[in-house]
N, C-alpha and C positions, 0 to 999 in steps of 0.2 A: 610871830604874827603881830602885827602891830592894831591896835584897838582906835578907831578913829571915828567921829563922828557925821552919821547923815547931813545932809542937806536941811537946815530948818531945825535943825537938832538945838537945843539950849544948853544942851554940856555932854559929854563925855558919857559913854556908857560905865556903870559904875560909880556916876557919883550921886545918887539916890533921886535925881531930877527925871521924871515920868518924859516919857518917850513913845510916842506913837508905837513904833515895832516892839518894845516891850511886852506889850500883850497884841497881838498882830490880828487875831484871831477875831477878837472882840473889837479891835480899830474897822478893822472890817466888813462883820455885820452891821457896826452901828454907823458906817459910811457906805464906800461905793457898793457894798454886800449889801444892802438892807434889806433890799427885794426878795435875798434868801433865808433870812431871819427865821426862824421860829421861837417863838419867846417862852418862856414860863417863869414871872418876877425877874429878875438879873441877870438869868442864865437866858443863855443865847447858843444856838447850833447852828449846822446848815442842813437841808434835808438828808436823805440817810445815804439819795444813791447819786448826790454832789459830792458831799465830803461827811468821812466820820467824827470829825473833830466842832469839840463844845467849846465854848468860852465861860468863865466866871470874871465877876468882878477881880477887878486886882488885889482884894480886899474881901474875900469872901467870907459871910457869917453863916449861923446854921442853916437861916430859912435860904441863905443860895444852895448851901447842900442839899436841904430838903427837897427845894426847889429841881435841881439838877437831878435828881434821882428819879420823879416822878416824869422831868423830862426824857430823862435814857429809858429810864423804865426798872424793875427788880431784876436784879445778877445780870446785868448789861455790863460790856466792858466803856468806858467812855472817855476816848483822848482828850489831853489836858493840853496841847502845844505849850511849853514854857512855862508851865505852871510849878515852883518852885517853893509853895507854901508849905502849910501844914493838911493833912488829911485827914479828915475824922478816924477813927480807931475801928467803928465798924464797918468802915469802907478798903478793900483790899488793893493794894500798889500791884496790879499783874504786868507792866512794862515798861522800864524806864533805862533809857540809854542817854548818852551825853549826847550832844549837840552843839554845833555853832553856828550862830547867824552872821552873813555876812556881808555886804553892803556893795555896790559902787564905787567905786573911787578910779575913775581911769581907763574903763572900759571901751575899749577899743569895737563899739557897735557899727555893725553896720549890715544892711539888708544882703541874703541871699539868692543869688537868681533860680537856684534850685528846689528853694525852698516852699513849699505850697503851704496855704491854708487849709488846717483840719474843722472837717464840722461834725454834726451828726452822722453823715452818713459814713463816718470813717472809724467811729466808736468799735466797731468789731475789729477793725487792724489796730486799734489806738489798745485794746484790751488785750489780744492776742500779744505786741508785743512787750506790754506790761508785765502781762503772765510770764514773758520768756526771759524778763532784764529786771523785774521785781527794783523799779525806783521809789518806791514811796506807792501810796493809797491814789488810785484812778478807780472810779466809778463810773457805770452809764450815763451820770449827767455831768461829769467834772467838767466837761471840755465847754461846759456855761461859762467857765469862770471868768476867761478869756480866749486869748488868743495863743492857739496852737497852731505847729509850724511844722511840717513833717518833710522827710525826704524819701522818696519813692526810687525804687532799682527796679527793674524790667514790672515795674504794677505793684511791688509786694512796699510794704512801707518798712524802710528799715532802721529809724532811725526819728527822735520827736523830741520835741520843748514845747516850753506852752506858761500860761500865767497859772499861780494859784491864789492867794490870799492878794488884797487888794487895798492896804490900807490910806488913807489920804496922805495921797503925795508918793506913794510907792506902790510895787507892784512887785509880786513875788515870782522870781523863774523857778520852776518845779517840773516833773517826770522828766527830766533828762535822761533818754535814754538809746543805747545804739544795742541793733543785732548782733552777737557777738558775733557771726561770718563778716560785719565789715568795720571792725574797730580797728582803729591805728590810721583811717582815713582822717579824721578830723571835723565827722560829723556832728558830732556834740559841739563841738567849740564852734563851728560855724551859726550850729541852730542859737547856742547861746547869743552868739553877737546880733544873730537876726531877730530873737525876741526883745534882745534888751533894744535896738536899735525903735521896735516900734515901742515897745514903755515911753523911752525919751522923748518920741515924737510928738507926743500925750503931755511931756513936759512935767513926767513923773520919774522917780528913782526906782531901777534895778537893786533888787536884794536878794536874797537866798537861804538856804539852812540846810544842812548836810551834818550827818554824824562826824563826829569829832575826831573817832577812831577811823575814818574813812580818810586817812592821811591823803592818799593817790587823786582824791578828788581836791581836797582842800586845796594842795599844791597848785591843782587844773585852774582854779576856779581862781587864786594867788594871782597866776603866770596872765589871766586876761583880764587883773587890773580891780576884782574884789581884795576886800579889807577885811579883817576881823572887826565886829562891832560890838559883839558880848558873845561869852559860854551861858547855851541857855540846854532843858533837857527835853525830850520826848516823852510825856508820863501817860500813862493809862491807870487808869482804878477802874476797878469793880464794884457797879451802887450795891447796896444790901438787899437779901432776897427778901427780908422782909423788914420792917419798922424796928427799929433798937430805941433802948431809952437812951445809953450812953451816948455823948457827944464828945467824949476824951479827943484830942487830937493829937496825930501823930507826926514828926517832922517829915517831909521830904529831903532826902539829902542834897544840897547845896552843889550847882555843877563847877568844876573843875578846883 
């Protein structure tokens, strides 16, 4: 996989030069997100039943910890997207898996005639088939974030794309997912080029992030003209159930 850089990018993923999708989460909130913000000092999140995922500074000291704990709350688990630091010692690592974020470069977009507009009132088949394809974290209010796109077989919806994280200048494709009774049609790849086709329209960039070990997708996502643009991880911690003196910190392991 070759490592290439966004649009608007000033160098190369990996050569220590700050990048908008670096911390995506936090480009986010503190842009076209900010409506969904909840604050507490640095730390930043989205309400609980949009998305489960926090942001910290890139650079997080204790009082973001502090900070961040009394945001989550005592023995909350609370995702980290990319976060690649260090952890304090009495805060517990419950799940971390490798990841790759992936970018644009070539993407062959373009609109669906099949493909409808999901809103509210589709959140019980948007959940139902989440439950059955387990893509990543959908909530009752995800489908705020943007724009989802679903395909319908005799009324039942079998098959979805949609935005998630939103940072300036980009736009993340997320819950990609098909009923397994109709895979091998090409429904995913269509809803892909149909989401990314209205991102560009907007006159922003397609991006993405999918497990690393998900080789079968990576390939997918390869073959319709995304790039590799960094190995980044999935973390979760556990705040402390209650107040520690200790502030030791402990590494995160480095992805790939």
């Amino acid at each position: 996989m070759t490592v290439v850089s966004g649009p608007g990018s000033p160098g190369p993923a990996g050569t220590g030069v700050p990048h908008v999708l670096d911390n995506p989460a936090r480009a986010a909130l503190t842009g076209p997100h900010a409506h969904f913000a909840e604050r507490r000092g640095r730390v930043l999140r989205y309400p609980v039943d949009v998305s489960p995922w926090l942001a910290l500074p890139d650079e997080p000291d204790e009082q973001d910890w502090a900070d961040l704990a009394a945001l989550a709350g005592p023995g909350a688990d609370a995702p980290l997207p990319g976060f690649c630091g260090e952890v304090p010692a009495d805060w517990e690592i419950t799940f971390r898996v490798e990841g790759v974020q992936l970018v644009d470069d070539g993407l062959a977009a373009a609109p669906d005639a099949e493909a409808v507009r999901l809103g509210p009132a589709d959140v019980p088949d948007m959940l139902d088939l989440v439950a059955r394809t387990r893509p990543g974290p959908f909530l009752p209010r995800t489908v705020e974030l943007g724009t989802y796109l679903g395909i319908r077989r005799g009324g039942a919806l079998v098959a979805m794309a949609g935005e998630r994280l939103h940072p300036p200048g980009w736009t993340e494709i997320s819950a990609v997912c098909t009923d397994p009774a109709f895979r091998g049609e090409g429904l995913a790849t269509r809803l892909i080029r149909a989401v990314a086709h209205g991102i560009r329209e907007r006159g922003e960039t397609p991006f993405l992030h999918t497990g690393a070990a998900n080789t079968g997708a990576v390939r997918l996502y390869e073959s319709l003209g995304f790039r590799l643009r960094r190995r980044t991880a999935f973390l979760e911690v556990r705040t402390p159930r209650r107040p520690a003196g200790g502030r030791a910190a402990v590494p995160v392991p480095q992805p790939g």
